[in-house]
N, C-alpha and C positions, 0 to 999 in steps of 0.2 A: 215177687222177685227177691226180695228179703227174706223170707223166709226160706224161700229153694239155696239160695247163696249160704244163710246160716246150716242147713242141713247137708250143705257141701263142704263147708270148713269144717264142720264135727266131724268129717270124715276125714280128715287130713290127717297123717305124722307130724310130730312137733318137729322135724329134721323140714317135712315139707310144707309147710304152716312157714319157717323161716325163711326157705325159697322164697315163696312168695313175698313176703313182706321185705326182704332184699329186693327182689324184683324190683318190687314197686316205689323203692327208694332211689332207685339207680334209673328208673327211667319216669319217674312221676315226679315235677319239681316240686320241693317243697315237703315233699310224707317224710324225709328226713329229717327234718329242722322239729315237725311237727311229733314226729315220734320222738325226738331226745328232748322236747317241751313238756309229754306227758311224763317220760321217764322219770326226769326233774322235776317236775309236780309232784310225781307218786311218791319217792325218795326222800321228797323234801332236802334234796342237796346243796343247801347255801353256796359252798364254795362252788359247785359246778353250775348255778344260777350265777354266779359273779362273772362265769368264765362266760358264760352264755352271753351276760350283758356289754363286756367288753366285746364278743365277735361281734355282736347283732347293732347294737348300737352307736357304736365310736364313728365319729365321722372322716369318711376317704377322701371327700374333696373340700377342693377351696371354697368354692360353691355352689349351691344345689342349685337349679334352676327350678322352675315351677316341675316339670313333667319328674326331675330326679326327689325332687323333696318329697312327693307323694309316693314314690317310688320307695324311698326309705321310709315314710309312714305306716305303708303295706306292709314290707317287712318287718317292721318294729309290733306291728300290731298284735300279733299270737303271744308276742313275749309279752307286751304291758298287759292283756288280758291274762295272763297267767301271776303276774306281779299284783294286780288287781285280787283278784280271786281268790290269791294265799293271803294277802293280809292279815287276816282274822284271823290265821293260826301264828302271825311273826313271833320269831326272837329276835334279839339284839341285833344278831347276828345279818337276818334276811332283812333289818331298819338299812343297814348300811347298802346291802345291796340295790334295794330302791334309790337310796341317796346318790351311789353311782350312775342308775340306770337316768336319776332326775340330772345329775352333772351332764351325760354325753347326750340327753337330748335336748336339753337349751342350749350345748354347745352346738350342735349341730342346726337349732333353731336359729339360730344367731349366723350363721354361714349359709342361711337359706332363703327362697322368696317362699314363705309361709303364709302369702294370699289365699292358699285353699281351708284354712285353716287345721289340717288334719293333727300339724306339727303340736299346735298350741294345745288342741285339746287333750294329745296324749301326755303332754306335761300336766296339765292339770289333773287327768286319771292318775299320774303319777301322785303327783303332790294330795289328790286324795287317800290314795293307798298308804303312802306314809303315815297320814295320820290315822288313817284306822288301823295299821300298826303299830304303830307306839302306842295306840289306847289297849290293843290285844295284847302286847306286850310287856307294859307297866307293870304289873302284879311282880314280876323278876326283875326287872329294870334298876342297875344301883344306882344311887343319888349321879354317881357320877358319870354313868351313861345319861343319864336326865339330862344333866348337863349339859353334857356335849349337845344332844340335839339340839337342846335352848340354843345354843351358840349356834350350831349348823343351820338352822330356822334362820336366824338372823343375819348371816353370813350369806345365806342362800342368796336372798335377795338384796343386800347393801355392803358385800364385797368388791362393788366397782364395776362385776363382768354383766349383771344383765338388772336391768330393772322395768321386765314385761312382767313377771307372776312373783305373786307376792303368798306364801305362804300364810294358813287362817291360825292366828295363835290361840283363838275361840277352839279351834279344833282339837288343840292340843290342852289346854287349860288342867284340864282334869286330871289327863294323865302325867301331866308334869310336874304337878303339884304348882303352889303359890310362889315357893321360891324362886323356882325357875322362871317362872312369870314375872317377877317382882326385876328377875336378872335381866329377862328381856326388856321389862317397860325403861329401866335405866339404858340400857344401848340406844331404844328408840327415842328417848329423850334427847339425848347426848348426840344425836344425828341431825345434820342439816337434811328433810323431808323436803323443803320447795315445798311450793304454793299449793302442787298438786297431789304430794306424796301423805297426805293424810290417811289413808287407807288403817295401817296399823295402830293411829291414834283412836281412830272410829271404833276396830276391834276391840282394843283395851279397855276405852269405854263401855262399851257392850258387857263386856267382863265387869265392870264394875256396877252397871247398871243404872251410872249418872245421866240422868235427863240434860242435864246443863255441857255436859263433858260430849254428851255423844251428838248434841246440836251441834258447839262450837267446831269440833272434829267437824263435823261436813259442811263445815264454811257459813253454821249461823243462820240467821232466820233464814229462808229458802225465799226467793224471788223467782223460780222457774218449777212450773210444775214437775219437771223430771227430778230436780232438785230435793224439793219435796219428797216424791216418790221415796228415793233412797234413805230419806233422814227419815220416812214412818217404818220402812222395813229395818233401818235399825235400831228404833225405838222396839217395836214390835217382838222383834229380836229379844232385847235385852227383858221382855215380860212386862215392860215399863206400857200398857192398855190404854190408860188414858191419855198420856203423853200425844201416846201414835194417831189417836184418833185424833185431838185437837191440832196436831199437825196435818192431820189426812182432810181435814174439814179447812182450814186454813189454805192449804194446795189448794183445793176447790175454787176460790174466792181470784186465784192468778190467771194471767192469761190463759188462754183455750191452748192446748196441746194435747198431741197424739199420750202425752203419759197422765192425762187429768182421767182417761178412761180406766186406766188401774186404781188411780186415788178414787175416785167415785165408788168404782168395784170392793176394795177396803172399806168404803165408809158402810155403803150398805150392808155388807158382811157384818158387819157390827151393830147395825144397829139390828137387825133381824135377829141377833144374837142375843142383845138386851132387852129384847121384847118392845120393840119400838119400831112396828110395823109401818104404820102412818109416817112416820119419817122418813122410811128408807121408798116406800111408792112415792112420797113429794122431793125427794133427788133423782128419782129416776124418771117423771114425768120433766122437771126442770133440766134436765138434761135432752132429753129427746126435744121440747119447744126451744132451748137455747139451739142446739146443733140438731136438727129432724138429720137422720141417717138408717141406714137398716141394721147399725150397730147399737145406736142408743136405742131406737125399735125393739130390737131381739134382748135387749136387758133391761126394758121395762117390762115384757114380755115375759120374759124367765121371772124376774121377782114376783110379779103381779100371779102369774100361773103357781108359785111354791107359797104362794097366799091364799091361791083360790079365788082370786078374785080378778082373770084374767076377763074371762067371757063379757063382767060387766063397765069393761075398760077398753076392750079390742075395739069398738066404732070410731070413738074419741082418739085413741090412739094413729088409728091408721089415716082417721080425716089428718091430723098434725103430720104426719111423713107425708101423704099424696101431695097437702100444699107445701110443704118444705121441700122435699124430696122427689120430685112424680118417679124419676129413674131409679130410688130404691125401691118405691111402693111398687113399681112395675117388676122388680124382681120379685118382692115377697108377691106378688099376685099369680107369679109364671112357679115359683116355689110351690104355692099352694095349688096349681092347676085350677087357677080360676080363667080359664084361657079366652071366657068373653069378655069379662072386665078386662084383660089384660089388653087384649085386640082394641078395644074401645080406647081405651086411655093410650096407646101405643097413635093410634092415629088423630088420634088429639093433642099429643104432646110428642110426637115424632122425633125431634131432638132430645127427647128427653129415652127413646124407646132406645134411639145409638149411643146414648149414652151407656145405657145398661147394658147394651148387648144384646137384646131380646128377639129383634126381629125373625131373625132365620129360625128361631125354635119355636116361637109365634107363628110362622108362617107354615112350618111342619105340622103344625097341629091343626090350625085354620084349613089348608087345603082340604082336610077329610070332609068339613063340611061345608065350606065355601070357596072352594078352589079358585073359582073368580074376582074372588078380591085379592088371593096373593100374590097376582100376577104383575100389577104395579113394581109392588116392594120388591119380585124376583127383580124384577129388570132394574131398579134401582140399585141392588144390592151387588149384583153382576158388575155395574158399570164403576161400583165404589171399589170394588175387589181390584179391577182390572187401572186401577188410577195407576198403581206403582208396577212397575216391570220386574217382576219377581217370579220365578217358579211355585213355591207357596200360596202367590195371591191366585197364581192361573189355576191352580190346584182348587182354590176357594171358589172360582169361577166356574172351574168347570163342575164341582158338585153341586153348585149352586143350578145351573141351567138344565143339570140332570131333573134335580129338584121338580123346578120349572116347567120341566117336560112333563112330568108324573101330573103336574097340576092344572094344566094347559088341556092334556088330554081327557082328563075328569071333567072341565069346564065344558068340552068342547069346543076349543081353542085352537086346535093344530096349527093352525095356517099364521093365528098370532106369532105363535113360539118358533114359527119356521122364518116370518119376518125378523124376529128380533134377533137368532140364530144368525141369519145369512148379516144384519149389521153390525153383531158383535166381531163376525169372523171378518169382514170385509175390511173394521177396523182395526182390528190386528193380526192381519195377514203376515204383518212384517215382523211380526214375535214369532220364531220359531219355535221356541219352547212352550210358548204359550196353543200353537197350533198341532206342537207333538202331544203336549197333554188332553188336549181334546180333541186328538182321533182315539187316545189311549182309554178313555172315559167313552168311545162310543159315540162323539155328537157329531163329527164330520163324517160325508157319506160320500 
């Protein structure tokens, strides 16, 4: 198709070559915006990228609602992907126009329910364009464009109007040189931040590469694993190695939380790094016996396999998940197609099989060779579908008893599956939906 279409435009007049691509602007929405997008890309026309950002972005109403604010996200999107993508070639000139383009969408952020989050991310693509900006741009940049942005960085976010995105002055560093930095760290000094406005104190530390500076910045020795967390990725950050680690081994030692699984992740990275194998499998087996899951599982598993030394750990390992866990071991069993172990330990720890969710794909595999045992669990699994009065669940019902049929008939069962058919109908006679979806699936006759 491509190619017949291409060997049909070579044949065109450039007079009807324009026909066409008016056509297709006057009745296709949008090949217009997107034609004068490339134009202004190819051109590199600052001023008529300014003009662009003032149509496309300025906001028309008081306020957006959920459906209008995505609505302008969609539209803004071809342009910040274009404002993105030129970066790397900016001048002075195109800094400023991103700076407007970042003005009217936190203005517009700011007048909007930004629950989908589409608004927030294009500010941030924003505010990352900028600074790849000013670093493509620096090399021409006078002291006293420097300037200005130093100030406009800091204005951005502590002029009163919005304090959701905080520009990264790490980003800028380099290209602004130290004075400018030195102008910033004064502003941010000279600013009442709150309790929680440390953000730019943490950066500047970074930049300086103070251990003591970039702890205090995040509120001090760390009492919560997530805490933690962030003080080793900006230790990390700053190149500061050891630091990060005796913070990352420290997190360890705090309550259990969902973010101890990254700090554990950092530690062993490191140690596997330093050549301290035997370290990093004695936190990963101490993880998996503190908390058995098929997460701490799968990352004893990954280290232990990029050792080589998995095959003589898998027994031990999976005995510690089946007794901690039987509803993870039952998925890594159904993962691996061990579908008799699975069936086994499935009817032996039965709460533990709904747990995981196992049964229906257990039972799809069991029918081929024991049809007769999965007639039980159909009828069971039927009657669990059918608890809540829902289109959906009848939906589940009724593929489930299609199922049932297939396995019934294999057994030699007919007459079963015809009993439990006529009780399942008889008691939800009074569900019409549930009775339209199983004539529509074939089970009423």
């Amino acid at each position: 198709m491509t190619d017949e279409l291409h060997r049909w435009l070579d044949g065109r007049t450039r007079d009807e070559l324009q026909d066409i691509v008016l056509g297709l602007v006057a009745s296709v929405p949008g090949t217009g915006e997107r034609l004068r997008l490339s134009m202004l890309d190819e051109t590199q026309d600052d001023a008529g990228l300014m003009a662009e950002v003032n149509a496309v972005l300025a906001p028309r109403l008081r306020f957006y609602d959920y459906r209008q604010a995505n609505r302008y996200a969609d539209e803004a999107q071809d342009l910040v992907q274009l404002l993105r993508d030129s970066a790397e070639s900016a001048d002075a000139d195109f800094i400023r126009v991103i700076e407007r383009a970042l003005t009217l969408t936190v203005r517009t952020a700011l007048r909007s329910d930004t629950s989908s989050g589409a608004q927030g991310m294009q500010v941030e693509d924003l505010l990352g364009a900028h600074a790849t900006a000013v670093a493509a741009a620096a090399p021409s940049l006078t002291t006293k464009e420097k300037r200005r942005i130093g100030e406009w960085i800091y204005k951005f976010r502590y002029d009163g109007k919005q304090d959701y995105f905080d520009p990264d002055i790490v980003a800028y560093a380099e290209a602004l040189g130290p004075d400018v930095v030195e102008a910033y760290r004064k502003r941010i000094l000279a600013t009442d931040l709150g309790d929680y406005g440390t953000y730019p104190l943490v950066r500047l530390a970074i930049l300086d590469r103070d251990v003591d500076a970039i702890v205090e910045a995040s509120g001090g020795k760390p009492t919560h694993a997530a805490v933690a967390m962030r003080l080793v990725q900006a230790l990390d950050e700053a190149g500061l190695a050891d630091a990060a680690l005796e913070y990352a081994e420290f997190g360890l030692t705090l309550q259990w939380f969902h973010q101890t699984g990254p700090l554990a992740s950092y530690v062993v990275e490191r140690y596997l790094a330093d050549g301290r194998p035997e370290a990093a499998m004695e936190l990963r087996w101490s993880r998996l016996r503190a908390h058995p899951s098929y997460t701490t599982f799968d990352e004893l598993r990954r280290a232990a396999s990029s050792l080589g030394l998995w095959e003589s750990e898998r027994d031990d390992a999976e005995a510690v998940l089946r007794s901690g866990s039987p509803a993870d071991y039952l998925r890594l069993l159904v993962e691996g197609r061990r579908t008799d172990e699975a069936w086994a330990l499935a009817n032996e720890e039965p709460d533990a099989a709904s747990r995981a969710g196992v049964w229906e794909q257990l039972c799809a595999v069991r029918a081929e060779t024991h049809p007769a045992e999965t007639l039980p669990v159909y009828r069971d699994l039927v009657w669990s579908w059918l608890e809540t009065a829902h289109r959906s669940n009848y939906q589940g019902a009724a593929e489930l008893m299609k199922a049932m049929r297939a396995a019934a008939r294999r057994a030699g069962d007919n007459d079963g599956y015809e009993r439990f058919l006529d009780e399942v109908v008889e008691k939800n006679r009074r569900r019409p939906a549930c009775m339209e979806i199983f004539a529509r699936h074939g089970l009423l006759t």
